[in-house]
C-alpha positions in Angstrom: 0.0 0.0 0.0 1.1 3.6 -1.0 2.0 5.4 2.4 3.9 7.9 0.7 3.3 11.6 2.2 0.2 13.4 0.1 0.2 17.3 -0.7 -1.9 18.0 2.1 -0.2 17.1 5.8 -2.3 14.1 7.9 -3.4 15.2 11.6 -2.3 12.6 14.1 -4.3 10.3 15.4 -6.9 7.4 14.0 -10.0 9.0 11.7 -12.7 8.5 13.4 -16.6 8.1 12.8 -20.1 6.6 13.4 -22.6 4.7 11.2 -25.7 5.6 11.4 -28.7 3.1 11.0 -32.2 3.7 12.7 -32.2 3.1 16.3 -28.5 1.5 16.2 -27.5 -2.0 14.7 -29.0 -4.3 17.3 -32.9 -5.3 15.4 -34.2 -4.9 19.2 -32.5 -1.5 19.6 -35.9 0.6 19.1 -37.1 -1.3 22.2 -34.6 0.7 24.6 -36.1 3.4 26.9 -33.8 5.7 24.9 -34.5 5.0 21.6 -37.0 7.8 19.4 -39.0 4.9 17.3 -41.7 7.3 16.8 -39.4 9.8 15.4 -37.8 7.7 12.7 -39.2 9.2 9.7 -38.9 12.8 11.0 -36.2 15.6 10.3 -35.7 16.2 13.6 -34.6 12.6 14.7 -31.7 12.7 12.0 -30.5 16.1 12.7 -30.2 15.4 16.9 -27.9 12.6 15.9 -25.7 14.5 13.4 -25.4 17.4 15.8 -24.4 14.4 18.7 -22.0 12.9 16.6 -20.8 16.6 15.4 -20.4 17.8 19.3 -18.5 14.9 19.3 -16.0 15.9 17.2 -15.8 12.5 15.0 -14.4 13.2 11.2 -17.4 12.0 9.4 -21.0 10.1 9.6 -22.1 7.4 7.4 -25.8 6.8 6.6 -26.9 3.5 5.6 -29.5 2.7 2.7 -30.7 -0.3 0.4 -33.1 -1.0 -1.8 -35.1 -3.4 0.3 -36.4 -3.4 3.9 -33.9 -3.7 6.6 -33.3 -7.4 7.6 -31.2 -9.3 10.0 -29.6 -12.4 9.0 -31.9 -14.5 11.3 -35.2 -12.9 10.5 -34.7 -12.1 6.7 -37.2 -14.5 5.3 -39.6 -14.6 8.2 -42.1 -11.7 8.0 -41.2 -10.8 11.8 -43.5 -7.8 13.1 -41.3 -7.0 15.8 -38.2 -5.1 13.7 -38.0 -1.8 12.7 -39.1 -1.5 8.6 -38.9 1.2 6.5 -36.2 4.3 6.1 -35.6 7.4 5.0 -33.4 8.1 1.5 -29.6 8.4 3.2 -28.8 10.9 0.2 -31.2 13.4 1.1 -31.1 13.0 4.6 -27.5 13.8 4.4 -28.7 16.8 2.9 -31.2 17.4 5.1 -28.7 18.0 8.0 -25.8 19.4 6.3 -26.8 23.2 6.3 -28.1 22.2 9.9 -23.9 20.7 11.1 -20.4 22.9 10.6 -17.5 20.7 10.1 -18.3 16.6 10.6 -18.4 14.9 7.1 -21.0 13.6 5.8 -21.2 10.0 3.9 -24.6 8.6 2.6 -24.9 4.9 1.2 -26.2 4.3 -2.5 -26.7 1.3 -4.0 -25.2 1.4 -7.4 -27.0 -1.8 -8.8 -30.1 -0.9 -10.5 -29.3 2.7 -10.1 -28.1 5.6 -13.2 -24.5 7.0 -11.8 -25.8 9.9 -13.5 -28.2 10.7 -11.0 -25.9 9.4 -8.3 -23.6 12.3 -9.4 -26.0 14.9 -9.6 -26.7 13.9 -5.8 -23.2 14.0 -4.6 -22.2 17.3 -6.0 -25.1 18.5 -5.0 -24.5 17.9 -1.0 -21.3 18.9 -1.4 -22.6 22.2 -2.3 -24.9 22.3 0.4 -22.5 21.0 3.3 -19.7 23.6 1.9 -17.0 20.4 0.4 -18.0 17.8 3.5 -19.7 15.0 1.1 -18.2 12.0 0.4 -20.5 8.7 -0.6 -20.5 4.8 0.1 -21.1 2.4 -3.0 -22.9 -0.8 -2.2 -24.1 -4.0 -4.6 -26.9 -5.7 -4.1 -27.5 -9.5 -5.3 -30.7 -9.8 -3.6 -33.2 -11.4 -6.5 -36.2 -9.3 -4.5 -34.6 -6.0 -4.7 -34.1 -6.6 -8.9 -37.7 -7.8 -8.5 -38.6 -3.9 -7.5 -37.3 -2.7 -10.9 -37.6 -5.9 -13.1 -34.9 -4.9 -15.6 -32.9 -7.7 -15.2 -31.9 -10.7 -13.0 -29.2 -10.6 -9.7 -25.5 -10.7 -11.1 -22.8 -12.8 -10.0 -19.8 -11.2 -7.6 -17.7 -10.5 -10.1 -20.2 -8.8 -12.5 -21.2 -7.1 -9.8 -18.1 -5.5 -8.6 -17.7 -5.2 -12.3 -20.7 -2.9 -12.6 -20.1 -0.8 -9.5 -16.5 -0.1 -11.0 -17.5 1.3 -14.1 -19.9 2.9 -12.1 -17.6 5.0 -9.9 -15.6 5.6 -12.8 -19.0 7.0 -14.7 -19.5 9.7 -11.6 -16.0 10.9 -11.4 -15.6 11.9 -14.7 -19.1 13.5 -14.7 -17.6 15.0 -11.7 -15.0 16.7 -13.8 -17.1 17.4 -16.7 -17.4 21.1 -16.3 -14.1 22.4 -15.2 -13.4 24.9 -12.1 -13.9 28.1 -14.0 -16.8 27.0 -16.2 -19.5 29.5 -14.9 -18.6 33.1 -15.5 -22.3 34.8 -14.3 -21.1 37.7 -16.4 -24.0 40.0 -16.2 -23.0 43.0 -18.3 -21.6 40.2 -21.4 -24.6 38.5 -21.0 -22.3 34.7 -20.6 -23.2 32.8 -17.7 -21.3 29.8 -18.9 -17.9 29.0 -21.1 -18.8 26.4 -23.0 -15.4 25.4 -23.5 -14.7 24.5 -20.3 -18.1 21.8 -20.6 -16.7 18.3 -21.5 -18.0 15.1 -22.8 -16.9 12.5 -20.9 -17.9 9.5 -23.9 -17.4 7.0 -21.6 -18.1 3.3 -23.1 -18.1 0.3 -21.0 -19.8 -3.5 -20.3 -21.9 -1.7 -18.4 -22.6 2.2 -19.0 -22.7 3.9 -22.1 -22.5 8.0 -21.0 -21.3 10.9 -23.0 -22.0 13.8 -20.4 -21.3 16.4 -19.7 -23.1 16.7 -15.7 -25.6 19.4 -15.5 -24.2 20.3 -11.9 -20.6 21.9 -12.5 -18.0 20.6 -10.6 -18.4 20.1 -6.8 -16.5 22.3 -4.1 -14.1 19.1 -3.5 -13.8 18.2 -7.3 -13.7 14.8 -6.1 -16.0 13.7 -3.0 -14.3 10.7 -1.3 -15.7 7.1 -2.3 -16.0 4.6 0.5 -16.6 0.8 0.0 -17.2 -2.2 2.2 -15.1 -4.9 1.5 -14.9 -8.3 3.3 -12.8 -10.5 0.6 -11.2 -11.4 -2.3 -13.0 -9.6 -5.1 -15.0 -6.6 -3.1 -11.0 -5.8 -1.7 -9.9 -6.2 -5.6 -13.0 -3.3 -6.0 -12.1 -1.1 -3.2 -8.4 -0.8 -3.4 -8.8 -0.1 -7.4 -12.1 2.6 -7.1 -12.5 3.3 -3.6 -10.4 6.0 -1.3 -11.7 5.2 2.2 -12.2 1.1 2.4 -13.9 0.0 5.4 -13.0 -3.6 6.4 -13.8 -6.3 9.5 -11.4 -7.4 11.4 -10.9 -9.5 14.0 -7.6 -9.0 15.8 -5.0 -7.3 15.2 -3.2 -10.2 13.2 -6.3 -10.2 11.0 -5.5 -6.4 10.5 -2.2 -7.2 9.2 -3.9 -10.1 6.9 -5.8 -7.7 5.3 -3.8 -5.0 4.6 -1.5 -7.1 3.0 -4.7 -8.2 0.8 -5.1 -4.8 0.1 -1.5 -3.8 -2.1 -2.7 -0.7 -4.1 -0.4 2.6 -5.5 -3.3 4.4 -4.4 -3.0 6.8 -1.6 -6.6 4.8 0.3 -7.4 4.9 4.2 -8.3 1.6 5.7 -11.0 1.9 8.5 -12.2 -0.8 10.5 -16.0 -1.3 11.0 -16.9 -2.4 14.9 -19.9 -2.5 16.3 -20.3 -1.2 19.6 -22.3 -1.8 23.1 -20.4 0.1 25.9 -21.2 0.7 29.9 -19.4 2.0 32.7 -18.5 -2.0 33.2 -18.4 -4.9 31.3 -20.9 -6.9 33.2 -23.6 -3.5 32.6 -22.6 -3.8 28.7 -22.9 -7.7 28.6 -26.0 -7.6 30.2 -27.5 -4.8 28.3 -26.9 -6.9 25.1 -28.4 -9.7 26.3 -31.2 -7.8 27.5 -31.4 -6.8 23.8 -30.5 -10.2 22.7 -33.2 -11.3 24.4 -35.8 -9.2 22.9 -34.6 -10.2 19.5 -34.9 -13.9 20.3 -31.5 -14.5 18.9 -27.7 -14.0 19.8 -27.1 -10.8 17.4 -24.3 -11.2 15.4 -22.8 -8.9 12.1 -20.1 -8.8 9.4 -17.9 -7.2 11.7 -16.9 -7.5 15.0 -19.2 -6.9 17.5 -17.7 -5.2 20.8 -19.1 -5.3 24.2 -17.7 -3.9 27.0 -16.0 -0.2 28.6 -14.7 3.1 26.6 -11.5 1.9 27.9 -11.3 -1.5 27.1 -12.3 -0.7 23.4 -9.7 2.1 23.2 -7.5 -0.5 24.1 -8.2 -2.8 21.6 -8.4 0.3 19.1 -4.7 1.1 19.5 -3.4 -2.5 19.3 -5.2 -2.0 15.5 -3.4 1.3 15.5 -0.5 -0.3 15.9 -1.0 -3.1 13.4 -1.7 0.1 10.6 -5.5 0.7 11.1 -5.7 4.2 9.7 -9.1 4.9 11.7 -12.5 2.8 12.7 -15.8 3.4 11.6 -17.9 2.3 15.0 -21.5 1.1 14.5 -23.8 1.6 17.6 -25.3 -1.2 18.9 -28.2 1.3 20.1 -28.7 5.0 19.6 -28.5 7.3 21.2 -27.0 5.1 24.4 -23.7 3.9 22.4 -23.3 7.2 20.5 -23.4 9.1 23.3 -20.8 6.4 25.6 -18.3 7.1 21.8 -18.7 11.2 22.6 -18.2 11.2 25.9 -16.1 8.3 27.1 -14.2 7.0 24.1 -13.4 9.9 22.8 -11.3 11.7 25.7 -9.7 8.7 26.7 -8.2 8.0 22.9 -7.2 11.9 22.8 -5.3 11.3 26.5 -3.7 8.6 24.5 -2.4 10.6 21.1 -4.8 8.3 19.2 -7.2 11.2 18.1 -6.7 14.9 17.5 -6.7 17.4 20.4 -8.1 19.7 18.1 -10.7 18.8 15.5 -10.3 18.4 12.2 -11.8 20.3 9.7 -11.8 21.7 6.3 -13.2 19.9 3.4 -13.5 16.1 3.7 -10.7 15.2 1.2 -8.4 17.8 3.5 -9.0 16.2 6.8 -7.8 13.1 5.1 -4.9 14.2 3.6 -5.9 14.6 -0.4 -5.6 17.8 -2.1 -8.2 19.1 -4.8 -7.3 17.3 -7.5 -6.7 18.7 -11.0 -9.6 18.3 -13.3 -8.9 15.7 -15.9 -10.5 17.1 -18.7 -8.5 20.8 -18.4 -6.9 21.2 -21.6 -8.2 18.2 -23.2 -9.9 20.3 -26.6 -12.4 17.7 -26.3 -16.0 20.0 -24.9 -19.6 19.9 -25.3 
């Protein structure tokens, strides 16, 4: 992997943030005293949590999204009554709080199967106008044969095509992302010229997949390029995310299995590697334990996830954070087991104690998203090309 120093210096300290996903990751978690369930679907819920997860000064927020009703992996097929259904569109709740936050970054899920990256593009650009350059977006596959069902265009694809897809796909929206270069708009009133055309581009790309001349009809976004974020757990979604992605969220174990797969993921890209952990913390380990199995209990099932699932103190998972450090984690996304219970314990426990330990900034970052990972604005790709619209 390509450690070498980028253009713009890196703060200290691990990145840090929070995935967002109704009332937390645990399919009992709206059952808590805490939780909002009634508040779900309202402007008001999404916003608190931003604002908590802002005043916490993590880096950046992740929404998550899909094209079906949320599921767990022991009641996906079983018409349960008793799990929260239904969400909100991540995209536009993202935009929804960004004039409403100042500095955290702000990361919505899209599924790119079944879905135009044209549109995609449009969307992206567009919140990182709103939010001031603090966008950046996660790109998900589905094979699920009942979300292709909802649009009936085609069949489920096969890993490989469907990695396939989602990296012409990010390819797609970054050139449309470049399509109009930094100084296309010239709003010259007394010339009458709002635009140079010459500085529009067609983008003509032609793949397997996408067929898309361009150019965007959003110019290009305050970042140029918002950071792409992928999930990956193996062979071919790492072959994806170390060749399209720039932040690549992974699941460890340990800290060996750290070391396992960075070495999986080789790349002369300049990517951060975050581990994804879900999270139930207390003052003690015995309160945490028993809070999940209080939870667990609900649910009717031990709940387990992709990723590793955490229960215990502030401490003991700062702890196992810098032993990850250590093995060459660049920063953890954490996933709370319940909001806003586990949020809260990440603001005001984890937080200081990583800081005491020069594991997180003193001061906050901030800046545009790319900046507070240590990316300049890149040039646009298209700038002197003589190819236009």
């Amino acid at each position: 992997m390509d450690r070498c120093g980028p253009e713009v210096p890196l703060s200290p300290g691990l990145f840090l943030g929070v995935a967002l996903d109704g009332t937390g990751w645990h399919p009992a978690s709206w059952r808590e005293d805490a939780a909002r369930p009634t508040e779900l679907l309202t402007a008001g819920y999404w916003t608190d949590l931003a604002r908590t997860a802002e005043a916490a000064e993590l880096d950046f927020l992740t929404l998550e999204d899909s094209l079906g009703l949320q599921s767990s992996r022991a009641a996906f097929h079983d018409n349960r009554v008793d799990l929260v259904r239904g969400r909100l569109d991540a995209v536009m709740i993202a935009a929804l709080v960004a004039p409403l936050t100042q500095r955290i970054g702000l990361i919505p899920s899209v599924t790119v199967t079944h879905t135009e990256p044209f549109h995609i593009s449009k969307a992206i650009a567009t919140l990182d106008y709103v939010s001031l350059g603090r966008a950046g977006v996660r790109v998900q596959v589905s094979a699920r044969p009942h979300e292709a069902a909802h649009f009936g265009r085609r069949a489920e694809l096969e890993a490989d095509d469907l990695f396939g897809e989602a990296a012409d796909y990010v390819e797609v929206v970054r050139g449309l992302w470049d399509s109009w270069e930094d100084d296309a708009e010239i709003r010259d009133v007394a010339a009458g010229r709002f635009v140079d055309r010459s500085k529009l581009h067609y983008i003509d790309f032609r793949g397997r997949w996408f067929n898309v001349k361009g150019p965007a009809i959003t110019p290009r976004p305050p970042q140029a390029q918002p950071p792409v974020m992928a999930l990956a757990h193996s062979k071919v979604p790492y072959r994806f995310a170390a060749a399209h992605a720039d932040l690549v969220l992974v699941t460890p174990t340990d800290a060996g299995d750290v070391r396992r797969i960075l070495g999986e993921l080789e790349t002369a890209r300049d990517i951060r590697v975050l581990a994804d952990v879900v999270v139930f913390l207390a003052a003690s380990r015995p309160e945490a334990e028993e809070r999940k199995q209080r939870l667990d209990d609900l649910f009717g099932h031990t709940y387990r996830s992709d990723a590793l699932v955490f229960t215990g103190t502030p401490t003991e998972l700062s702890d196992l954070m810098a032993g990850w450090a250590d093995a060459g984690i660049d920063g953890f996304r954490l996933r709370p087991g319940s909001l806003p219970s586990d949020l809260d314990a990440i603001g005001n426990g984890l937080v200081p104690l990583l800081r005491a330990r020069g594991l997180f900034p003193e001061v906050p970052r901030s800046g545009t998203l790319r900046a507070r990972f240590g990316w300049p604005r890149p040039a646009n790709r298209f700038a002197d090309s003589g190819v236009t619209a």
